[in-house]
VMD Tcl script that draws the C-alpha trace (Angstrom):
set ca {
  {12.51 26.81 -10.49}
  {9.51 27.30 -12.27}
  {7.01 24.52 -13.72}
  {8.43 25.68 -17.36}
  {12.29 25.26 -15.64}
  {11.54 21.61 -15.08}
  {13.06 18.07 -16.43}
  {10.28 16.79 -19.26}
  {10.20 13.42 -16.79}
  {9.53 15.63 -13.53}
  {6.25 17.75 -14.73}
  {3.77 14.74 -14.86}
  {4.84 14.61 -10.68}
  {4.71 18.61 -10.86}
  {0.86 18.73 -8.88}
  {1.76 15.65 -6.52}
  {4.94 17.44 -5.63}
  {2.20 20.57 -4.34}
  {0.64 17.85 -2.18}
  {2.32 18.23 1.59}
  {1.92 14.95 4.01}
  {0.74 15.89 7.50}
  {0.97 13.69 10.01}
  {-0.57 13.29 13.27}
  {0.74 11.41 16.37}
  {-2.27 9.82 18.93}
  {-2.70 7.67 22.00}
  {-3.00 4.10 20.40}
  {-6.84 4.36 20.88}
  {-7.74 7.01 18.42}
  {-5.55 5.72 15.62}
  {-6.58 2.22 16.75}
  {-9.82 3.43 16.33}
  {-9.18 4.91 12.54}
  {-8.05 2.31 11.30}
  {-10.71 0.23 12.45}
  {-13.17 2.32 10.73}
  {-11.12 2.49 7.87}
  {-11.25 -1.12 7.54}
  {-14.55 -1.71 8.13}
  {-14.98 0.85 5.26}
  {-12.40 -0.60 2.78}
  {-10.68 2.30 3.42}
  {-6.90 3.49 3.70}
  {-6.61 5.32 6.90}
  {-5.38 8.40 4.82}
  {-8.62 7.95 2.84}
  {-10.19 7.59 6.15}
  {-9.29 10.66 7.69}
  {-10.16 12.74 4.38}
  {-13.91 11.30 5.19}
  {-13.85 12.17 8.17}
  {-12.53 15.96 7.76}
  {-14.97 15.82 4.78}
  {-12.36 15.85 2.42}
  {-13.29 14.38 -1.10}
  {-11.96 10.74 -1.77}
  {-10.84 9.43 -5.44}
  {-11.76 5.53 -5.45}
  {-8.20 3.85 -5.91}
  {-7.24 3.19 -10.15}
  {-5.79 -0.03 -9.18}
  {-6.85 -1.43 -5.34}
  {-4.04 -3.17 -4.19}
  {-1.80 -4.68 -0.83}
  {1.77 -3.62 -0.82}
  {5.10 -5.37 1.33}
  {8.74 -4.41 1.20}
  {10.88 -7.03 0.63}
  {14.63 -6.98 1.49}
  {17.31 -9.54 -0.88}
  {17.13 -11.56 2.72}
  {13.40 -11.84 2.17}
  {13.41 -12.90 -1.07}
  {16.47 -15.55 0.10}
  {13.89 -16.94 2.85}
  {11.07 -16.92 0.34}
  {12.82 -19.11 -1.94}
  {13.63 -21.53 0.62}
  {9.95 -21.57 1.86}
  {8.47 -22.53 -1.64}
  {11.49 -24.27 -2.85}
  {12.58 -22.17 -5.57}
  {15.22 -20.39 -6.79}
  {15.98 -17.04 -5.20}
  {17.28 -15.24 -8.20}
  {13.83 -16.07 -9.98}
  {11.95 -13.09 -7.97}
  {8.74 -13.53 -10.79}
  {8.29 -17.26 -9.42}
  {8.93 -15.90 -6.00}
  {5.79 -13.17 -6.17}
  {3.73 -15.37 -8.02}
  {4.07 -17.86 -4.92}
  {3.49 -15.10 -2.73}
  {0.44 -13.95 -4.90}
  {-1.05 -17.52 -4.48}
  {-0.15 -17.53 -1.24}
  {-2.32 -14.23 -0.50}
  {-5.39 -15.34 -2.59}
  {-5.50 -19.00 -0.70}
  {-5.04 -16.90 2.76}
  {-8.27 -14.67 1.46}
  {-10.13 -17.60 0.67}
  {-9.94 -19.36 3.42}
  {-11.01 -16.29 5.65}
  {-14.22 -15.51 3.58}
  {-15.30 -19.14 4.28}
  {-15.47 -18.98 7.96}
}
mol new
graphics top color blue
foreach p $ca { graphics top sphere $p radius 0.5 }
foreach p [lrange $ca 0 end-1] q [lrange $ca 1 end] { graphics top cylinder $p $q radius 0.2 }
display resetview
């Protein structure tokens, strides 16, 4: 299938589909060691290893932290901040807070 051969909602993901993940497998102290760097560096440890094959890096559009949640997380979350579990907005917003109180708190010690 060519690039002209595919759905209109598939071409804007037609160049990321090019890109191939490799992935490496090391003794805990190298990658230990990357992703130390990496966060020293406010990096992600992919972003890290592009630097350090001297690979260009794009600065992130929109920096941000990332969890998977399961329906049984979201059931536990509600209990923990007393709210209801089908209101998942209320839910993130608690975890948001949650997040920015923990970063707070860490940048004043």
């Amino acid at each position: 299938m060519n690039k002209k051969d595919l759905p209109e909602n598939w071409k804007k993901s037609a160049q990321s589909i090019r890109a191939i993940q490799v992935a490496f497998e090391f003794g805990t102290g190298v990658s230990e060691s990357i992703r130390r760097e990496a966060n020293k560096n406010g990096l992600s440890t992919s972003d890290q290893i592009r630097k350090i094959i001297q690979l260009d890096i794009k600065p992130p559009k929109r920096p941000r932290l990332t969890v998977s949640l399961t329906e049984d997380d979201y059931k536990k979350l509600a209990r923990r901040y007393q709210l209801d579990a089908g209101n998942k907005a209320a839910i993130r917003e608690a975890m948001r807070q949650e997040l920015i109180d923990f970063g707070k708190s860490i940048q004043t010690e």
